[in-house]
Phi, psi and omega in degrees: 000320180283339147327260226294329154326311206283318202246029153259299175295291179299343163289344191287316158321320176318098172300133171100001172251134188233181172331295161244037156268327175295341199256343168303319170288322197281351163304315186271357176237337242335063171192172177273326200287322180323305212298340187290310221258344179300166195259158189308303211302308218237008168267314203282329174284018168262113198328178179039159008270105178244145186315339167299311164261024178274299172312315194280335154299326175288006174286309213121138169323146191270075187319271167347294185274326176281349175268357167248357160292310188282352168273329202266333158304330169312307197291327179309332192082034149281206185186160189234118182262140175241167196306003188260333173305137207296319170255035143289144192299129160318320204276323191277335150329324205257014186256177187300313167210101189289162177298131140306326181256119127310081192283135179235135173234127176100190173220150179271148189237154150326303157293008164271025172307306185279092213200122215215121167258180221230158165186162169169192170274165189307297193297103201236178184243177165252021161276289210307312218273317187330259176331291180302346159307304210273347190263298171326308192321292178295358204246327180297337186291334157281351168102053139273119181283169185230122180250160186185181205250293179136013193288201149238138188118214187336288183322272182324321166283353181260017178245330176274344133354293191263008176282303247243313178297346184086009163249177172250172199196119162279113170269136158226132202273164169250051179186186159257162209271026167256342178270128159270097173213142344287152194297345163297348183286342216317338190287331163306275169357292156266009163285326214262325212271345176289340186232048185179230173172138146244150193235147160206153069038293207248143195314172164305138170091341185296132189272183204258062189291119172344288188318325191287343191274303175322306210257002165280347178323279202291349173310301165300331170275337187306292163334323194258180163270014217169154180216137188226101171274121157255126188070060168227108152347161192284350169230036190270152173289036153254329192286005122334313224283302204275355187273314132006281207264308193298326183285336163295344203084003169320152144272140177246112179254150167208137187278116136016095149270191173289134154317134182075359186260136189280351174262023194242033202270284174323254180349307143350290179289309186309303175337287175317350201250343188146330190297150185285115192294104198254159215218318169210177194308307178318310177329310188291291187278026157260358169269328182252316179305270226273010161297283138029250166340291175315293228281305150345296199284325203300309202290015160301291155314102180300142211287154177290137156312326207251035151292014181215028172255172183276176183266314164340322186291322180273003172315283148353289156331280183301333188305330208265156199196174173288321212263123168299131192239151196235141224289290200329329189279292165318334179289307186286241242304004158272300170115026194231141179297126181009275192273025153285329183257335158296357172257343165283325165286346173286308183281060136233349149281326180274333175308322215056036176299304200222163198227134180276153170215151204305131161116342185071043182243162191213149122279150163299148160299139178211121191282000000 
């Protein structure tokens, strides 16, 4: 594992390969190590793949900057989850371009599936920290994680919001997770990482650079079922956030300002566009728990065997029960000729579906 970690990092590395040029290649080689050993020829038939970076690949793992990468998440107690690891977040694996890389401090669990973000502006009010204190608070109390960014204002309080609730909660940085920002967060930080996990996207050492935040964005919205703005202004960056989670397919909810309030412009206009106006924690689960749930039950549910059958086979198929059914009666109740369905009933026996019994009677197989 720590080989194939290594050539996961060193492709990460690669200049010009970003987010979804990586999963374009590992769509097409499938490992990071393949993509080092294919030939320009066969780099270059990957969509984005322009001879420049076809060539900085064909140079070879980046040895060096990827070996002080895997040391310095060591020295951290982290760990680098990549989109193929079993606990990497479902959800966020299923967005357009999901992160190749995770830097993770603390751990992530199988209940933050279920996990909803809080996001708004730096600039708050003591309305903003209020309501958002109290809705973190509470939705964490329901075994809801509550995600956010680490900033200051909104973020930070819905990330102690869900500490003070008895739950947990995930930051995610515009930086790397050896960087504390802003430094005032740090009892946060490391509060978050004991109840919680902080994630980035960027290597170790990445300083907390503008560019870096839009796009730490859709990570939060990736994560949740819902995305929830508070305070936020008419160009503010969150409202990034929510746009994010409509292109994921997200619910976008936003609490309500004052008309005129330079934080209630944004939160406002989302309303007005459609997000579910929100008053209390309830609004919110009552929108995501049975969201929740559904999602709970479908991944549960074992996949139907005849879902790759043609469709005449799967007729055929769904017509048949545990109760022995006799080929003539299958003939009337398909409506198809004899000797079609006796060639449906063949290809369905060599498939291992279904079992002939004496007499020309036929059943599913059931194991």
């Amino acid at each position: 594992m720590a080989e194939e970690i290594f050539y996961w990092v060193a492709l990460s590395q690669i200049p010009g390969v970003g987010s979804v040029l990586f999963k374009r290649l590992f769509d097409q080689f499938k490992s990071p190590e393949a993509v080092f050993k294919a030939t320009l020829k066969e780099l270059l038939t990957v969509e984005g793949v322009g001879e420049k970076v076809a060539r900085e690949i064909q140079k070879g793992p980046p040895e060096k900057k990827a070996e002080r990468e895997l040391r310095l998440i060591q020295e951290a107690e982290g760990r680098i989850l990549t989109f193929q690891d079993s606990i990497y977040p479902k959800r966020l694996r299923e967005i357009y371009d999901p992160p190749p890389l995770l830097y993770v401090r603390g751990e992530l669990r199988t209940q933050d599936d279920l996990a909803l973000a809080i996001v708004g502006s730096r600039k708050t009010s003591p309305y903003g920290r209020w309501i958002t204190e109290k809705i973190s608070r509470e939705i964490a109390g329901q075994g809801v994680t509550i995600v956010s960014g680490l900033a200051r204002g909104i973020d930070s309080v819905a990330h102690w919001g869900a500490l003070s609730g008895g739950g947990r909660t995930l930051a995610v940085l515009g930086c790397g997770v050896d960087v504390i920002y802003p430094r005032e967060n740090r009892s946060l930080f490391f509060k978050m990482i004991e109840r919680g996990a902080v994630l980035s996207e960027f290597p170790m050492g990445s300083q907390p650079e503008g560019i870096h935040f839009p796009r730490r964005n859709r990570i939060i919205s990736g994560l949740s079922l819902g995305v929830v703005v508070v305070q936020a202004g008419a160009k503010s960056g969150s409202l990034i956030t929510a746009d994010y989670a409509l292109e994921q397919g997200r619910e976008v909810f936003a609490i309500p300002g004052n008309v005129g309030a330079d934080g209630s412009g944004g939160t406002n206009r989302l309303i007005k566009d459609g997000a579910k106006l929100v008053e209390s924690s309830e609004d919110i689960l009552e929108e995501i728990l049975p969201q929740w749930k559904k999602e709970k039950e479908c991944a549960s549910e074992p996949p139907s065997p005849d879902r790759h059958l043609p469709e005449e086979e799967r007729s055929l198929y769904q017509m048949l029960g545990d109760t022995p059914l006799h080929i003539d009666g299958i003939i009337r109740e398909s409506r198809l000729e004899p000797g079609k369905v006796s060639s449906l009933l063949m290809n369905l026996e060599l498939k291992g579906l279904i079992v002939q019994l004496p007499g020309k009677c036929f059943t599913k197989k059931f194991s």
